[in-house]
N, C-alpha and C positions, 0 to 999 in steps of 0.2 A: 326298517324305516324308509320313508318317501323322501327321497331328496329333489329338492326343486332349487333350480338354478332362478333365478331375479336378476334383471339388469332393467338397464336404462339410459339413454344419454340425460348428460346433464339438464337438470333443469327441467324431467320428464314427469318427477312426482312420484321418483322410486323409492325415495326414503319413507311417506305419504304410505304407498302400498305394505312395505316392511313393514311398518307402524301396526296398518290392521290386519295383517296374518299375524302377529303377536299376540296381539290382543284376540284374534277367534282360536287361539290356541298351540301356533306353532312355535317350534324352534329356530329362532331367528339367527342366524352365522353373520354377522356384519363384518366384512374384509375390512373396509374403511375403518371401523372399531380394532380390531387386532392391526393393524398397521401402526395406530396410534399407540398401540400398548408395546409393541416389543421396541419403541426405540422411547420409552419412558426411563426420567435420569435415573441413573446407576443400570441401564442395560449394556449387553454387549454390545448391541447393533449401533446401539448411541454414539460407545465410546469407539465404534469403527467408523461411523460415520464424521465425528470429529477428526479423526485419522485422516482422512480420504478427502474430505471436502474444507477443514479448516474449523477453528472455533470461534469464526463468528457466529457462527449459524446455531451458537450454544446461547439462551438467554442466561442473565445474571441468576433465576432459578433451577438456571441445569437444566431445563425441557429444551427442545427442538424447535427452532425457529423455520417451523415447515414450511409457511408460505414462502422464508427464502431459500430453503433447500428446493419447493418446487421451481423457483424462477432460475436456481440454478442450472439445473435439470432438463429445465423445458427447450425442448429443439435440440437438447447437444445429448445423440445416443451412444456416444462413448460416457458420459457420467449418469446417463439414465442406468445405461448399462454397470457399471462401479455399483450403483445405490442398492440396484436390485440383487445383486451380488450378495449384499450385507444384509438384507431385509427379510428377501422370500424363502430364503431357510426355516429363518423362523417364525414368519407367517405362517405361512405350508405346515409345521407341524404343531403348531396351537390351534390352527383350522383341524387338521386332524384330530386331535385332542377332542375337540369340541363335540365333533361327529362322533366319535366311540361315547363320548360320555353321555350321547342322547338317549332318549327312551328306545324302545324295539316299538314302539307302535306311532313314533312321534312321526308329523311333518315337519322334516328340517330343511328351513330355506337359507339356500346362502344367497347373502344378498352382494351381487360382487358386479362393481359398475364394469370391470376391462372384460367380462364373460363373452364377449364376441370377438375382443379384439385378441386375447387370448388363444382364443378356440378352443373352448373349455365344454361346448355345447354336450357333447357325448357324455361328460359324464356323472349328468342328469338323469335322472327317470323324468323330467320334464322343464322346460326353460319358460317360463314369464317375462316378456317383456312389455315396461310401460313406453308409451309411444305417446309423442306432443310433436309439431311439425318445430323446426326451427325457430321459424319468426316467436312461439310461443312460448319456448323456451328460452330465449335471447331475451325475450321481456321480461321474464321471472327472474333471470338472472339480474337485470339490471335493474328495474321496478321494486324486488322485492330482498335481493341480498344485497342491491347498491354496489356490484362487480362492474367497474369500467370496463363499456361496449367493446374495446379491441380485444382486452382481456377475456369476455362473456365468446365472441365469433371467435380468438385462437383457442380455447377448450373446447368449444363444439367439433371444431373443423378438425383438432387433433384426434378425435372418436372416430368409432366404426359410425358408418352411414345410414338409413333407415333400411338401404335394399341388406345389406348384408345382417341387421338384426331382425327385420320379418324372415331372410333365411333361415334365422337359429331361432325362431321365434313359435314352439309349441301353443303359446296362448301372448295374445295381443291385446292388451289391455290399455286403449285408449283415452287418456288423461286429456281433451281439449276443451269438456267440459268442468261440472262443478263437482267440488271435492263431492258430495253427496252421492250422486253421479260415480264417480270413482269408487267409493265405497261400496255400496251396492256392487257395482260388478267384483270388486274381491270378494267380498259376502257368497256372492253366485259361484266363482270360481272355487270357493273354497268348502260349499257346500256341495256343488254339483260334482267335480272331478276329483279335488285334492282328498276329502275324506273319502269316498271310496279309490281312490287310487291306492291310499293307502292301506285300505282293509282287503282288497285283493292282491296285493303283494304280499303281505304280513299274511293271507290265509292261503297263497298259491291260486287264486280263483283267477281263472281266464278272461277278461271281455269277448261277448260274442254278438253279433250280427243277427237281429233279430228276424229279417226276413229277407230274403231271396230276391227285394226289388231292386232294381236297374235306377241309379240314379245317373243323370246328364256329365260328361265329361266335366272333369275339376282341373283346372290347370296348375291348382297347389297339389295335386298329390306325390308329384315329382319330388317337389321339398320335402312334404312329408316322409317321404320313403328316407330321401337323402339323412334326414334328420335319425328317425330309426336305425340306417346304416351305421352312422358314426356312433349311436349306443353298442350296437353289435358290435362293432368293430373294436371301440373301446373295453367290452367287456371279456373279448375272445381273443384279442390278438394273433398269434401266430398260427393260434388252432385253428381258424379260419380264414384260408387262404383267398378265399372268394366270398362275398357278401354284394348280392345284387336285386334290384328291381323289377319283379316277375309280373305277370298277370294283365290282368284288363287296366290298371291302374298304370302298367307302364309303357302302355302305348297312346299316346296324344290321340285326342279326339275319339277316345273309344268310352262310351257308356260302360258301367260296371257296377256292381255292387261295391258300397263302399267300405272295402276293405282294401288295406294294403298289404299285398305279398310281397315277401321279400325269400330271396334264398339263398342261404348260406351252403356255401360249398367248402365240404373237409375232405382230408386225404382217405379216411375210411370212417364207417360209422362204429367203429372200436374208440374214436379221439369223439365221437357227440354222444357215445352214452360215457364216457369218464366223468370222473368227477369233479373235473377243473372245468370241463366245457359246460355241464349240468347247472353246477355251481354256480359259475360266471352267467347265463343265462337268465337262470332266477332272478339273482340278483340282481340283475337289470332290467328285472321286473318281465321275463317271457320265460313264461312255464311248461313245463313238459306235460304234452298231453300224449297219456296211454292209451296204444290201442291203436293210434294211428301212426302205422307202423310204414306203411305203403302204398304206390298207387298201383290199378291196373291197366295191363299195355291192352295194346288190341289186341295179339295173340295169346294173351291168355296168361301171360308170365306178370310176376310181381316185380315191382321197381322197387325196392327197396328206402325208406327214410325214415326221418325224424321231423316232429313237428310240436312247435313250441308256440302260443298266441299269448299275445300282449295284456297285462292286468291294466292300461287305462281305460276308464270307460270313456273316456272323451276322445280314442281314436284304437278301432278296432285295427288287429291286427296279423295276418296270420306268417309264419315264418318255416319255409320248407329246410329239412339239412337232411345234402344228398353226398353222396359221394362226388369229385369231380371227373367229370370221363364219363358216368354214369350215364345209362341211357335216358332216365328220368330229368336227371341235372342239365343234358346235353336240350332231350324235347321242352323244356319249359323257357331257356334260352334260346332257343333257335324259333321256335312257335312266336315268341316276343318281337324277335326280330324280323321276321316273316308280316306281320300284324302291321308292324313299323314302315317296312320298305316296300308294300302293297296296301296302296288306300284301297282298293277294290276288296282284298281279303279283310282289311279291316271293317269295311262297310259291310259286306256279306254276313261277316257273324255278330256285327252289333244288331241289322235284322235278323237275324236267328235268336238271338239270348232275346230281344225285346219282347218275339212274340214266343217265343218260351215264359217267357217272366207273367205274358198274362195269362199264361194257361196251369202254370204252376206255384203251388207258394211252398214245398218243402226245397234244402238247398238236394237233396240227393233225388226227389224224382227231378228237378231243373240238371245236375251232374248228368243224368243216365239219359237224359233227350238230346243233350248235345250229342251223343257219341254218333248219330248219324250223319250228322253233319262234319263232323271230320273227319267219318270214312270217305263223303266224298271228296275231300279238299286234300285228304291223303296224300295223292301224287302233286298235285301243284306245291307243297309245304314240300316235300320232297326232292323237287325238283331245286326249290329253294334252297336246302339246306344243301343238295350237292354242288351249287357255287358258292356260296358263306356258308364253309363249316365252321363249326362254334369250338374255339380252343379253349 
């Protein structure tokens, strides 16, 4: 299954979005919904929370008098602390619940408003966030749920900020328009990326890069990458001691095809063909592709790896696993960083690939016309690495 993380700050039109990826088909996980259910009367969590915080806050029906659990709550992170203590247990595993009993082919969104403040972003195969600036959401709040203004600015301002959810933010779906408006781009989003996102995971099918051309410096691909890591990272843990941002994509201001390289570095490639690192991989939607086993040195010898690319079609992505120490693992780091701390080497080879790119359009005659070019840059990369070696 495709699992899509959903957030939003308040008052963004997240509930609006959840709404119509139900209705074109998906599996909706509402946190806010399961929050409400395990402390419904006669649950454990209720009768802890009567415990812990007093029976006022029990209506004469037994339910939970939330909105004064939350004013209790709010500002004081020792009984934030207490609350969630007795709650996220069993949140956490009726969330779980929910996700086993999905379909194998289903998109399941969880629609979970704290997913940035949390840092939950990783363990997504994709994060949606609906974005509204402030003032427009302060009006919704107060216009249309009738939330007194100090009440509407201390919710807001208690959330993550805009910069830090376009960080965690796979796809931006901006609500400043009309619902209609909104709609339509779910529609888009959920035709264009979400169903095949999911039928290339569900069938092991790669996204791949159609052609060989040089697009202009992106200043998001840094996040991008960042974002990918924290999946890697989340799905590999300990097996992979290294997970970093490789290629043309991770040096500012360099043109490149846009893909994003990343590379994962493990202690031998005995722990990237197992079965727990295969596994965990997949599953996080980057699949093993056969056959590409290796790269070639200049003298002649083989580098040894592994190479797994991304099942999104709305962000290509390729992912090297090298050994660490390796001489492969060492030259794609140090090449990176070389690229990085010499504008002159970085400008030299974005005119090299440009006027490659218009003389060639498969990616391997483009791979085999660079190599003259780094033979002659050989000793200057050289020279480099012999004062920043790469540990």
């Amino acid at each position: 299954m495709l699992r899509v993380g959903l957030t939003g700050g308040i008052g963004s039109g997240k509930s609006t979005v959840s709404r119509e990826l139900a209705r074109l088909g998906a599996v909706v996980i509402d946190a806010d919904r399961i929050a409400r259910e395990v402390v419904e009367p006669g649950s454990p969590a209720l009768s802890a929370i009567r415990g812990r915080f007093g029976a006022d806050l029990i209506r004469a029906d037994g339910s939970l008098d939330r909105a004064g659990l939350g004013r209790l709550v709010f500002g004081d992170p020792v009984a934030l602390r207490d609350l969630e203590a007795i709650t996220h247990p069993a949140i956490w595993a009726r969330t779980a619940e929910l996700f086993r009993s999905a379909p194998e082919d289903a998109v399941v969104v969880h629609d979970m408003p704290l997913l940035v403040e949390k840092q939950m972003a990783g363990e997504y195969h994709l994060v949606v966030v609906v974005g509204a600036s402030e003032a427009t959401r302060l009006d919704r709040l107060v216009r249309l749920r009738g939330m007194p203004e100090t009440d509407a600015r201390a919710r807001i301002a208690a959330q993550a900020d805009d910069v830090a959810r376009r960080a965690a933010a796979d796809v931006w779906l901006d609500n400043e328009g009309s619902a209609t408006e909104l709609a339509d781009a779910v529609r888009g989003l959920w035709s264009d990326r979400l169903v095949p996102f999911e039928h290339n995971l569900r069938t092991g099918t790669r996204s791949r890069a159609r052609l060989s051309t040089q697009s202009p410096p992106d200043p998001t691909w840094p996040d991008q990458a960042q974002r990918l890591i924290a999946r890697l990272r989340h799905a590999l843990g300990g097996l992979a001691p290294s997970v970093e941002h490789i290629g043309s994509t991770a040096v500012p201001g360099l043109a490149g095809k846009d893909v994003i390289d990343i590379q994962v570095g493990v202690q031998s490639l005995e722990v990237a063909d197992s079965l727990d690192f295969v596994g965990g991989m997949t599953d996080a939607g980057f699949v093993r592709v056969p056959g590409n086993d290796h790269d070639n040195a200049k003298d002649g010898t083989r580098w040894p790896k592994r190479f797994h690319g991304s099942c999104d079609p709305g962000r290509v992505a390729h992912v090297h696993v090298r050994e660490i120490g390796s001489a492969g693992w060492t030259w794609a780091i140090g090449f990176r960083d070389w690229l990085r701390a010499d504008p002159s080497a970085r400008d030299d080879y974005a005119r090299v690939k440009a006027d490659l790119a218009a003389r060639h359009t498969e990616a391997s005659d483009h791979a085999d016309a660079k190599e003259a070019w780094f033979d002659g840059v050989a000793p200057r990369l050289e020279a480099f690495l012999a004062t920043h070696p790469v540990t």
